[in-house]
C-alpha positions as CSV (number, residue, x, y, z in Angstrom):
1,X,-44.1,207.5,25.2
2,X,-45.3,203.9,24.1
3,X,-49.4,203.6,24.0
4,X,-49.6,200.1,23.3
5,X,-47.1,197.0,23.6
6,X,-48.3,194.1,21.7
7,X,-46.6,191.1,23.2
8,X,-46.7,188.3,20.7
9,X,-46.5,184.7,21.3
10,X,-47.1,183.0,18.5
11,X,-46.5,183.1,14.5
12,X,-50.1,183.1,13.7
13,X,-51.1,186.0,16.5
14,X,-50.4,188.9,14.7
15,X,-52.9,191.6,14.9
16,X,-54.0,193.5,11.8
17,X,-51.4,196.1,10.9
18,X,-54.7,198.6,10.7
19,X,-54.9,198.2,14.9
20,X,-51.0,199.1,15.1
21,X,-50.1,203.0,15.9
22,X,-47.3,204.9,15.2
23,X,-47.0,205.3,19.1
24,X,-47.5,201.4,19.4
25,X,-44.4,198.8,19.8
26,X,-45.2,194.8,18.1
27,X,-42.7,193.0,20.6
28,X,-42.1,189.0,19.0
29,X,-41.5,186.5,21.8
30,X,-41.1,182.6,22.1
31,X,-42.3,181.0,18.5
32,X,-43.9,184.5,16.9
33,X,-40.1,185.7,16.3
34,X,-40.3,183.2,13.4
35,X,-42.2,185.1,11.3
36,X,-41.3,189.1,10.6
37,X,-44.3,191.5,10.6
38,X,-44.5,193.9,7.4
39,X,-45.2,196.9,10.3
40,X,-42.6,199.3,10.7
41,X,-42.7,199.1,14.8
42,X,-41.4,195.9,15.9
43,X,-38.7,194.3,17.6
44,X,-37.9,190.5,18.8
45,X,-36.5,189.1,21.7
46,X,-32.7,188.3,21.3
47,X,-33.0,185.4,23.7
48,X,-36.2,183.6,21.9
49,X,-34.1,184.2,17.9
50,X,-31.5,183.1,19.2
51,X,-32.5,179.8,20.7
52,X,-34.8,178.9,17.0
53,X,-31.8,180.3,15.1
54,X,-34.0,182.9,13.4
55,X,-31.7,185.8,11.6
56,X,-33.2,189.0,12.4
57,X,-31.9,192.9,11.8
58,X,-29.8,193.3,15.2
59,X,-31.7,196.8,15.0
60,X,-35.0,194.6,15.6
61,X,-33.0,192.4,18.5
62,X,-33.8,193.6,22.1
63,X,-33.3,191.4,24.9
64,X,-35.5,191.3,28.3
65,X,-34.5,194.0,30.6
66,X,-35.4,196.5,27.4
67,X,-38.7,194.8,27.1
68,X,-39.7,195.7,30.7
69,X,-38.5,198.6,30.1
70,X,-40.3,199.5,27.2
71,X,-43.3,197.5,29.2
72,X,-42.6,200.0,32.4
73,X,-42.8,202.8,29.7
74,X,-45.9,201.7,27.7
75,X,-50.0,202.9,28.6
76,X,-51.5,199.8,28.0
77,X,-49.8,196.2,27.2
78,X,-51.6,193.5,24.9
79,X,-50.5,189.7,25.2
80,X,-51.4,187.7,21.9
């Protein structure tokens, strides 16, 4: 079970790695995928790397229906 999903928007959004859980998921998406969070729990969105040409792990690459999906899963979701 996920407790939080931090959806993240932008590069400079991140939240401080103190709030981050081991039950939480950091999800990049749109511009944030640009810069990689020192948090073990994370994971970008395929399409949004894919379109800025941003290498990322493909461990770390999930695309939208596992987002939801992970969303569907989670307690509570946070949009930075």
């Amino acid at each position: 079970m996920v407790n939080t999903v931090y959806l993240i928007k932008k590069p400079a959004d991140f939240p401080f790695a103190e709030v981050i859980q081991d039950e939480d998921i950091l999800i990049l998406i749109q511009d944030a995928v640009i810069r990689q969070p020192a948090i073990k729990n994370w994971y970008a969105c395929k399409e949004d790397a894919l379109a800025r040409a941003v290498k990322i792990p493909e461990n770390r690459l999930i695309d939208y229906p596992e987002i939801l999906s992970v969303i569907e899963k989670a307690y509570k979701v946070v949009v930075w």
